[in-house]
N, CA, C and O atoms as a printed pandas DataFrame, in Angstrom:
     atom_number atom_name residue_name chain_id  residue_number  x_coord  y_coord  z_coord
0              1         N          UNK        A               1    0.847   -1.177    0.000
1              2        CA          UNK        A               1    0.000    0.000    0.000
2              3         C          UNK        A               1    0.892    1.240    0.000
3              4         O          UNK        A               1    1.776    1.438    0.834
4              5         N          UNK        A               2    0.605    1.993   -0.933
5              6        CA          UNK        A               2    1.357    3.414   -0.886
6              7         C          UNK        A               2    1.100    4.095    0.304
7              8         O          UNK        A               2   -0.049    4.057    0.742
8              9         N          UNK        A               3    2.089    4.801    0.992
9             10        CA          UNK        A               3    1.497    5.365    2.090
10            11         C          UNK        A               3    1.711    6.920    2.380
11            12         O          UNK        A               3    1.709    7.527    3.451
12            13         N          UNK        A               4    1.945    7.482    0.715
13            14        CA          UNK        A               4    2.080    8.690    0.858
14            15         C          UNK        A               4    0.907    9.342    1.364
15            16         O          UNK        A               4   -0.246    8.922    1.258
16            17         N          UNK        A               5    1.422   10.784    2.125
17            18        CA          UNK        A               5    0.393   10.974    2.641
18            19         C          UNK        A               5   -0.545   10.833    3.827
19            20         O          UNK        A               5   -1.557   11.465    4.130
20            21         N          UNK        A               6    0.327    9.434    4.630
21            22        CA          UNK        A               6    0.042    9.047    5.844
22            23         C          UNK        A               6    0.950    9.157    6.546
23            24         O          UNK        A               6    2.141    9.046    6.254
24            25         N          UNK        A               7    0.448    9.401    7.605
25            26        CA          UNK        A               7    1.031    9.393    9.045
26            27         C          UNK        A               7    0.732    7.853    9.897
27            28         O          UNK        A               7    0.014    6.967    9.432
28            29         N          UNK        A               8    1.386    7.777   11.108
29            30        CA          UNK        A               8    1.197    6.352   11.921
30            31         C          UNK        A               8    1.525    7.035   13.364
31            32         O          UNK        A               8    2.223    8.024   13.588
32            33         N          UNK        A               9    0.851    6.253   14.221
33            34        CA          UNK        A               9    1.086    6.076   15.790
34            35         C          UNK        A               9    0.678    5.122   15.910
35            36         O          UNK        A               9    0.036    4.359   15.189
36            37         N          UNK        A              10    1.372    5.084   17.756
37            38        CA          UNK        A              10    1.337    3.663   17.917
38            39         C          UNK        A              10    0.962    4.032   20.144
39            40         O          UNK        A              10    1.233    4.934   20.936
40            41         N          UNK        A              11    0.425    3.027   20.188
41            42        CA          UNK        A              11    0.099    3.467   21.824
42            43         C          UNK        A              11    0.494    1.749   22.515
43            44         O          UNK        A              11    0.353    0.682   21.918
44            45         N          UNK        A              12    1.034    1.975   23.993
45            46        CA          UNK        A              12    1.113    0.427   24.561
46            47         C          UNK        A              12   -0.140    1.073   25.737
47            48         O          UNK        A              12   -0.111    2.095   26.423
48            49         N          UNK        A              13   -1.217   -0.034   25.608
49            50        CA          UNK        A              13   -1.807    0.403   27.067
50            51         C          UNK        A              13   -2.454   -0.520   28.217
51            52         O          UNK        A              13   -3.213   -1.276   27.610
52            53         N          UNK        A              14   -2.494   -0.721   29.160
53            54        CA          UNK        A              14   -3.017   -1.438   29.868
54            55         C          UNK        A              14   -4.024   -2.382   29.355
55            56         O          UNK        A              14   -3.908   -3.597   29.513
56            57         N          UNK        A              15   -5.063   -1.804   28.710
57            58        CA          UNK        A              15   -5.930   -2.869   28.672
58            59         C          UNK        A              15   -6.839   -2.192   27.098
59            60         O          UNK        A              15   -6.321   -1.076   27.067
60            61         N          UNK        A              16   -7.569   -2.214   26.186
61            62        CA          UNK        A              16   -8.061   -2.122   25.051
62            63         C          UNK        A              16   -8.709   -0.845   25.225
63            64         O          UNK        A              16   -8.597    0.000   24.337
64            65         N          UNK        A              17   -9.708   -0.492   26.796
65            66        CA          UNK        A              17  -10.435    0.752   27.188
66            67         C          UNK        A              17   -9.723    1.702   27.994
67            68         O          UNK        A              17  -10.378    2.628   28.474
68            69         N          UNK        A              18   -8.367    1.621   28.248
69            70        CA          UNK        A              18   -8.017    2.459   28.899
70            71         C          UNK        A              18   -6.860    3.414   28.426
71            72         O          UNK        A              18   -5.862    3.163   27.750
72            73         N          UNK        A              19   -7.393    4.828   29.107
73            74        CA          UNK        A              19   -7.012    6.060   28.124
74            75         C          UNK        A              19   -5.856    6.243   28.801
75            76         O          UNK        A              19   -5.643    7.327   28.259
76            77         N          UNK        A              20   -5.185    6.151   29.320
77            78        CA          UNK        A              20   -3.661    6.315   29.739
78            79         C          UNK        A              20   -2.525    5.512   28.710
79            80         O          UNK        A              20   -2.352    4.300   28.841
80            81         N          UNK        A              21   -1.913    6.160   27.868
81            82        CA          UNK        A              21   -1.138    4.767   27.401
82            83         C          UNK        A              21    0.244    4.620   28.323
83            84         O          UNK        A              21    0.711    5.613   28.880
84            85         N          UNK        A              22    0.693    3.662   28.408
85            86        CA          UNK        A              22    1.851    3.059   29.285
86            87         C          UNK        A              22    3.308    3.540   28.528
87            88         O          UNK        A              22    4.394    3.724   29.078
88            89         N          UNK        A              23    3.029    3.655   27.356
89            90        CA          UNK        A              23    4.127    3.934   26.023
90            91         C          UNK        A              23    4.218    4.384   24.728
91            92         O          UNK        A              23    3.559    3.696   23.947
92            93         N          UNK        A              24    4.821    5.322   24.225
93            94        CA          UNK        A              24    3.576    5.867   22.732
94            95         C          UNK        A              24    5.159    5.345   21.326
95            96         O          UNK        A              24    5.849    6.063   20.601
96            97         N          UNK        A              25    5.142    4.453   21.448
97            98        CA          UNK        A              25    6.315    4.210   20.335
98            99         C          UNK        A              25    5.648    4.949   19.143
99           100         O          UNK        A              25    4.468    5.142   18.851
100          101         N          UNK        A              26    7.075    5.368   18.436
101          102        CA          UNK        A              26    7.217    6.366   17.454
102          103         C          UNK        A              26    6.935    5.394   15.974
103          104         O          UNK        A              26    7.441    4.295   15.750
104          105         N          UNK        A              27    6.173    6.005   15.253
105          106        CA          UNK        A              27    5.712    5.240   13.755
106          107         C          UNK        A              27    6.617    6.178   12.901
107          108         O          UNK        A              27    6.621    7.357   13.257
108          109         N          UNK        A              28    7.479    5.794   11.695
109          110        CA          UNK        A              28    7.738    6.500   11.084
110          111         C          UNK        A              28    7.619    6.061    9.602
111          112         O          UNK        A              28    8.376    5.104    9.447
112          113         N          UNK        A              29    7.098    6.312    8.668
113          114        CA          UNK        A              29    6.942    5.947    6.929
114          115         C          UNK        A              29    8.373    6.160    6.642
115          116         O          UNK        A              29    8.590    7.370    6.699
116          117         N          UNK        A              30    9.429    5.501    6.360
117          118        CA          UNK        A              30   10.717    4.945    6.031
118          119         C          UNK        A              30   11.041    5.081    4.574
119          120         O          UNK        A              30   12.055    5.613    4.122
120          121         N          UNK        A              31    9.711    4.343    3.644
121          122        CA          UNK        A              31    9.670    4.169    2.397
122          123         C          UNK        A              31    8.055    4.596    2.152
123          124         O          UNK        A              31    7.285    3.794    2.680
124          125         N          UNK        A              32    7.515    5.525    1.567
125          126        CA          UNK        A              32    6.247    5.834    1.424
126          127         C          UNK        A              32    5.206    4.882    0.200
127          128         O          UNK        A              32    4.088    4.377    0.303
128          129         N          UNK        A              33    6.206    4.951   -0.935
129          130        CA          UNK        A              33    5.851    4.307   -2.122
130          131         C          UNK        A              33    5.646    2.480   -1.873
131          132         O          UNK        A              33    4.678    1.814   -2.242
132          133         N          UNK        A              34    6.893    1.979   -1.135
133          134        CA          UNK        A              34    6.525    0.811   -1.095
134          135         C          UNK        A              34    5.610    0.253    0.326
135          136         O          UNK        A              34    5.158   -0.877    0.509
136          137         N          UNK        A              35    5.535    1.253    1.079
137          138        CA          UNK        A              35    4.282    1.164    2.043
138          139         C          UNK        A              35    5.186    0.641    3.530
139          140         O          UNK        A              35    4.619    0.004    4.417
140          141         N          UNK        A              36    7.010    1.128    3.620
141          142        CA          UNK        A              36    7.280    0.236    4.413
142          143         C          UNK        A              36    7.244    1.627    5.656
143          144         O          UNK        A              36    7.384    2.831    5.441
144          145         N          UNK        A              37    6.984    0.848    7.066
145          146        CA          UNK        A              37    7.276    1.584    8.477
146          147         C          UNK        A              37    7.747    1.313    8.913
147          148         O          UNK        A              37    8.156    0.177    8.673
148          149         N          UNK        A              38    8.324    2.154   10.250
149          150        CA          UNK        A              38    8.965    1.551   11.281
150          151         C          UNK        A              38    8.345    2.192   13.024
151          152         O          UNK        A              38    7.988    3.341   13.284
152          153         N          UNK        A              39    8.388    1.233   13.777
153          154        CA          UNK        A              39    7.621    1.441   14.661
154          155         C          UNK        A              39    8.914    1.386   16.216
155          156         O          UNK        A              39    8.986    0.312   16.813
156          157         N          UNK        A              40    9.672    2.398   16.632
157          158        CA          UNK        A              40   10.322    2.396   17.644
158          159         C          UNK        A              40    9.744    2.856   18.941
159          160         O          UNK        A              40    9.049    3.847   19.161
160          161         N          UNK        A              41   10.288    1.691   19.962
161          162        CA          UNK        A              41   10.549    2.822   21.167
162          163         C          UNK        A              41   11.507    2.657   22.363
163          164         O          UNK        A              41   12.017    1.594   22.717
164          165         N          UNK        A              42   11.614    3.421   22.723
165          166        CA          UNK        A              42   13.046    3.749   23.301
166          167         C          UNK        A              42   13.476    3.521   24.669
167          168         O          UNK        A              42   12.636    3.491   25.569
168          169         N          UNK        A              43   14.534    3.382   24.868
169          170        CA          UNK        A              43   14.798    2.752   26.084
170          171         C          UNK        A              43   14.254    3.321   27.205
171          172         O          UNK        A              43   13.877    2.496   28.037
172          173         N          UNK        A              44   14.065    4.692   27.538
173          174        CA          UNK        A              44   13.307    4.805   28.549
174          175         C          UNK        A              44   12.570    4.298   28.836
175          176         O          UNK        A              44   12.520    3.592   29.843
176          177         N          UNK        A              45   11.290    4.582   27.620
177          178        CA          UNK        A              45    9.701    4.298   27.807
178          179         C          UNK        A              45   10.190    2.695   28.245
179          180         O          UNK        A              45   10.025    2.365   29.419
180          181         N          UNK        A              46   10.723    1.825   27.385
181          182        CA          UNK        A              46   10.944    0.528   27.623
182          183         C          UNK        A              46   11.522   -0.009   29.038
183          184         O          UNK        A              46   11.374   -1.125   29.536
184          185         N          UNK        A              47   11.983    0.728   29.366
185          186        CA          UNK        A              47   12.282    0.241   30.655
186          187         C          UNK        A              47   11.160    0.446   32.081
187          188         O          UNK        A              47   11.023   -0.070   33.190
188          189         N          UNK        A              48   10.669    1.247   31.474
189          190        CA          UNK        A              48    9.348    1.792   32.267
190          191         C          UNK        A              48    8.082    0.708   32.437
191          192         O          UNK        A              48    7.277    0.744   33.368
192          193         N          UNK        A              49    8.075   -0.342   31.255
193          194        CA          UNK        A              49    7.079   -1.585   31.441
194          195         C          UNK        A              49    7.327   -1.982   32.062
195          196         O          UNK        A              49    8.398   -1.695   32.597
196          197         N          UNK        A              50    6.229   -3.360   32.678
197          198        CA          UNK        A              50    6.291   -3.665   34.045
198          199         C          UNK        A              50    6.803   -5.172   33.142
199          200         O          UNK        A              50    6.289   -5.574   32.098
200          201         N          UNK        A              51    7.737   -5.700   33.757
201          202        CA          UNK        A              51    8.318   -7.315   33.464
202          203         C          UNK        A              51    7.046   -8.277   33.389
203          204         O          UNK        A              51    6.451   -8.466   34.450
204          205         N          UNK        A              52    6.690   -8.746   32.523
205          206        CA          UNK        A              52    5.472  -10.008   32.446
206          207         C          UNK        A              52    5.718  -11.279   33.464
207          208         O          UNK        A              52    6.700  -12.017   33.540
208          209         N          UNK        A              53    4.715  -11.284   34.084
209          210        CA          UNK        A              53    5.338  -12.730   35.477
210          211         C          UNK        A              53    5.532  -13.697   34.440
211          212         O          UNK        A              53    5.521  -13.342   33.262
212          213         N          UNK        A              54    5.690  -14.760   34.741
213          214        CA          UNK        A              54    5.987  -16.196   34.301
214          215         C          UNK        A              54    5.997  -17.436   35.345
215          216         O          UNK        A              54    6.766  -17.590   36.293
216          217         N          UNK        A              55    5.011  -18.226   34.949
217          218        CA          UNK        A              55    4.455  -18.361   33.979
218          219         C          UNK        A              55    3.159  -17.238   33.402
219          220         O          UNK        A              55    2.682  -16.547   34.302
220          221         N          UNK        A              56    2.714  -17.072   32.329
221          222        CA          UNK        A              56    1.320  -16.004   32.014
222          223         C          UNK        A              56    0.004  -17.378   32.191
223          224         O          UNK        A              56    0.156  -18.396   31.517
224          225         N          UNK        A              57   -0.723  -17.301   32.753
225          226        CA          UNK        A              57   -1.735  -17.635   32.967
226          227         C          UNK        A              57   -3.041  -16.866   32.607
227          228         O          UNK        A              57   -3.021  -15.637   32.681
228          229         N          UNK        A              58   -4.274  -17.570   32.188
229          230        CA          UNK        A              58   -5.448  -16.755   32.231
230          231         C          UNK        A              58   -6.194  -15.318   32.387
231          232         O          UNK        A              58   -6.831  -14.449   31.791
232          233         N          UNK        A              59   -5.487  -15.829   33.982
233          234        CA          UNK        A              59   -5.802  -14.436   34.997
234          235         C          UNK        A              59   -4.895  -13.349   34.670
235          236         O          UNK        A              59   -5.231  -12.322   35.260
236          237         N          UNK        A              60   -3.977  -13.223   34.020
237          238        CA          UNK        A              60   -2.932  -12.174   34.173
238          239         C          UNK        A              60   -2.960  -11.864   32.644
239          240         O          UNK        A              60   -2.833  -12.587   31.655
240          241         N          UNK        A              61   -3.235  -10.130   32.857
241          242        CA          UNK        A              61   -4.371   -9.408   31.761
242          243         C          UNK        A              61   -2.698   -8.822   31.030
243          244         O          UNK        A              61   -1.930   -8.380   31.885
244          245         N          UNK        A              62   -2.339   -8.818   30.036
245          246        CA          UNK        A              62   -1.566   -8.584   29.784
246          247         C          UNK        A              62   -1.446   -7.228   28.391
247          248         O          UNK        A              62   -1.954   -7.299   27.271
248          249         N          UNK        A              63   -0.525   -5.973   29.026
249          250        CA          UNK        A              63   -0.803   -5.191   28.302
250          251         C          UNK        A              63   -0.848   -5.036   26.547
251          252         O          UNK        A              63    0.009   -5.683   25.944
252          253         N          UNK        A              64   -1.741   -4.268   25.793
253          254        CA          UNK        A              64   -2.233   -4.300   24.529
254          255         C          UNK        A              64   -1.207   -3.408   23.498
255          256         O          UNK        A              64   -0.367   -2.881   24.227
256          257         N          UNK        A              65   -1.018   -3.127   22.403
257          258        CA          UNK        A              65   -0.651   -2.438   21.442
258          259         C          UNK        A              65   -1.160   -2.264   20.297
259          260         O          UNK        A              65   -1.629   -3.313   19.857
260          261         N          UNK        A              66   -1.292   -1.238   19.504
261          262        CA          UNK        A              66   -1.803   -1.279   18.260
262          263         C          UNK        A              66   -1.105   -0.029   17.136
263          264         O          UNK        A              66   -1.397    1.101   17.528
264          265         N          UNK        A              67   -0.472   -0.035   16.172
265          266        CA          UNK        A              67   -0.140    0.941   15.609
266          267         C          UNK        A              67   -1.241    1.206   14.164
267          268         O          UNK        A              67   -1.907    0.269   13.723
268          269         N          UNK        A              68   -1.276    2.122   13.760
269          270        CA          UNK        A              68   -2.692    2.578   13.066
270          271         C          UNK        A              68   -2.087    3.724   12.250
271          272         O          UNK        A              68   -1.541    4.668   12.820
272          273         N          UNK        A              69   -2.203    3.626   10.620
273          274        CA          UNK        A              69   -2.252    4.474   10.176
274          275         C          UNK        A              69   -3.427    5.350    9.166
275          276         O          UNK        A              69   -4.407    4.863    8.603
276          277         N          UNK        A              70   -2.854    7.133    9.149
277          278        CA          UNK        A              70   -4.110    7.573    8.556
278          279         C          UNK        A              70   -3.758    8.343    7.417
279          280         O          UNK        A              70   -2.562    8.486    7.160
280          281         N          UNK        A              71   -4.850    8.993    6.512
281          282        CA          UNK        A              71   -4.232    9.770    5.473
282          283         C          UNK        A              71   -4.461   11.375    6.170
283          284         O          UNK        A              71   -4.983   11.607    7.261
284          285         N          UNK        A              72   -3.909   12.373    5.200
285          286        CA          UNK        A              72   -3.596   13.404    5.991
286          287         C          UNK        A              72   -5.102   14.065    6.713
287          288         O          UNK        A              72   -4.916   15.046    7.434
288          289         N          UNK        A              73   -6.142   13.722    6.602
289          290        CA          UNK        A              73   -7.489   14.137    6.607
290          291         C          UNK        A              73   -8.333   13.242    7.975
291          292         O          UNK        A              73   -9.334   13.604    8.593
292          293         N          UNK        A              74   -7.598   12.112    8.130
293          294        CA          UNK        A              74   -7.871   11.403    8.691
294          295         C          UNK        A              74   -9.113   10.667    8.350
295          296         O          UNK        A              74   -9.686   10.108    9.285
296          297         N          UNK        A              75   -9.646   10.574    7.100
297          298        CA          UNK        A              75  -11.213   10.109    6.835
298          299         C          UNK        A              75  -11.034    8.224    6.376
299          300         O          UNK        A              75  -11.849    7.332    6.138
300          301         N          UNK        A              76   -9.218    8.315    6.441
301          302        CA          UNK        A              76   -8.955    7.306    6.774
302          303         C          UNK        A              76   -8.059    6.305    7.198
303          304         O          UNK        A              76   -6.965    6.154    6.654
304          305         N          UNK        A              77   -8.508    5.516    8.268
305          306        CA          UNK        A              77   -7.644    4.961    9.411
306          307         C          UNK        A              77   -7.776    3.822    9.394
307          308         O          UNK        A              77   -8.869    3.255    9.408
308          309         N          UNK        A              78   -6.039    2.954    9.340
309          310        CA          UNK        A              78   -6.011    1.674    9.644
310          311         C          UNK        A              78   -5.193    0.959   10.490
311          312         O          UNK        A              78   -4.016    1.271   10.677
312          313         N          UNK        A              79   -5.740    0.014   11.019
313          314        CA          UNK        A              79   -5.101   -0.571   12.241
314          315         C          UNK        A              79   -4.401   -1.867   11.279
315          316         O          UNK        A              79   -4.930   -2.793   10.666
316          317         N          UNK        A              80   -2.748   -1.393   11.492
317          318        CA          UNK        A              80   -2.114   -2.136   10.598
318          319         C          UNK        A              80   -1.215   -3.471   11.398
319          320         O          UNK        A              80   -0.703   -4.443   10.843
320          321         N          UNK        A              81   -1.230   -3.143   12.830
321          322        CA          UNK        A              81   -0.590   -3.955   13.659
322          323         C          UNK        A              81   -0.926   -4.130   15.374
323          324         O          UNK        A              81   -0.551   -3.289   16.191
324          325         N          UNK        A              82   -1.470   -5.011   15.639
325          326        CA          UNK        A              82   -1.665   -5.082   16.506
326          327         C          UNK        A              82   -1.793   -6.358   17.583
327          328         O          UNK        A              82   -2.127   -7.390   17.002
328          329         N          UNK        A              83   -1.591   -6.521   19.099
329          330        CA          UNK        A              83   -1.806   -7.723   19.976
330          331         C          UNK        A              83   -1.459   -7.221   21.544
331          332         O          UNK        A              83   -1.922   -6.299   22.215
332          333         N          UNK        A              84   -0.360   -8.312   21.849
333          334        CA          UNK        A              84   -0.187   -8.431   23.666
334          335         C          UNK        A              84    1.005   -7.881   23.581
335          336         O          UNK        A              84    1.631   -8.093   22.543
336          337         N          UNK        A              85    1.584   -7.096   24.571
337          338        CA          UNK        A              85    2.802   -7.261   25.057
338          339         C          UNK        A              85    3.104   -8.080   26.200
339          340         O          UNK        A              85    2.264   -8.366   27.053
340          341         N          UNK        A              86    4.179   -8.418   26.216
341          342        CA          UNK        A              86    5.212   -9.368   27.018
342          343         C          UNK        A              86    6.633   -8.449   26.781
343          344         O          UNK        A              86    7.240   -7.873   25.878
344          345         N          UNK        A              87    6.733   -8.754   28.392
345          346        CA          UNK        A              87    7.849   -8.160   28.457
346          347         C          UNK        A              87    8.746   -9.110   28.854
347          348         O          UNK        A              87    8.333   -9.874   29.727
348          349         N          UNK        A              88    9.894   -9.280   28.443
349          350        CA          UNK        A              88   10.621  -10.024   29.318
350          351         C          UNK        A              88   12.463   -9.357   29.884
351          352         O          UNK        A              88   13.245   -8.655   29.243
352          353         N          UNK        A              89   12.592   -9.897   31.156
353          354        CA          UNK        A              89   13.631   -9.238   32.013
354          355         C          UNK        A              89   14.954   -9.162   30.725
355          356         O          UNK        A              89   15.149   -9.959   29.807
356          357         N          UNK        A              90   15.589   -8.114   31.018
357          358        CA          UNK        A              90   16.755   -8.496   30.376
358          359         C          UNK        A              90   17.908   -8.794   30.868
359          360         O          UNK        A              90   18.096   -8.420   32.025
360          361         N          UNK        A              91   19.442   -9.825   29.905
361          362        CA          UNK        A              91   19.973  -10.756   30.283
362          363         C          UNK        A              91   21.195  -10.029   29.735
363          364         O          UNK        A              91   22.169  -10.750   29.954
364          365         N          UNK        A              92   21.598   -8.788   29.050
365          366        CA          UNK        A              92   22.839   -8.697   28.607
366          367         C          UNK        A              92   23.040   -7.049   29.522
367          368         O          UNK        A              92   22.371   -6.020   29.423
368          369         N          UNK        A              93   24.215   -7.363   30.373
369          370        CA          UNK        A              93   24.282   -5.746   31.217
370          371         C          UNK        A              93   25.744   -5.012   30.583
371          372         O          UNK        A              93   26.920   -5.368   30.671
372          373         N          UNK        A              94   25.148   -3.928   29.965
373          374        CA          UNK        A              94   26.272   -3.149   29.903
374          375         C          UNK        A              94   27.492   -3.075   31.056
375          376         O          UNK        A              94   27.277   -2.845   32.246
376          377         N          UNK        A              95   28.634   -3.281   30.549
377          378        CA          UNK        A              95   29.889   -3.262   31.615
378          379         C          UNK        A              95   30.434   -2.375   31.874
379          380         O          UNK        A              95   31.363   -2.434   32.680
């Protein structure tokens, strides 16, 4: 899909209804013509998620993401990526 013309965001949030997002990773159109993005975010915000327990079970609601893009008018919007986050601890420490 060409994506001149569009813009993208992207939100991490607790749960599908809730208006606080936890993290707003950055969308950026890279290549417009061949429709490619890129969706970062940065070590702060990232360190700021809460570690996913383990094992994930049922009960344990695990936070959402979705990145969505629109044309400049906004009359139209698509949700081009989306699911769960999992976080997991990290294992390599700067020395």
């Amino acid at each position: 899909m060409n994506l001149l013309n569009y813009t993208g965001q992207s939100s991490i949030r607790a749960t599908y209804d809730s208006t606080v997002a936890l993290a707003t990773p950055v969308v950026t159109i890279t290549d417009a013509p061949n429709g490619v993005l890129k969706v970062k975010l940065d070590l702060v915000q990232s360190a700021l998620l809460e570690v996913t327990p383990s094992p994930v079970t049922p009960k344990v609601k695990l936070p959402v993401w979705d990145v969505l893009i629109g044309n400049a008018d906004h009359s139209t919007v698509l949700v081009v990526l989306s699911g769960d986050v999992t976080v997991k601890p990290g294992v390599t420490h700067w020395a």
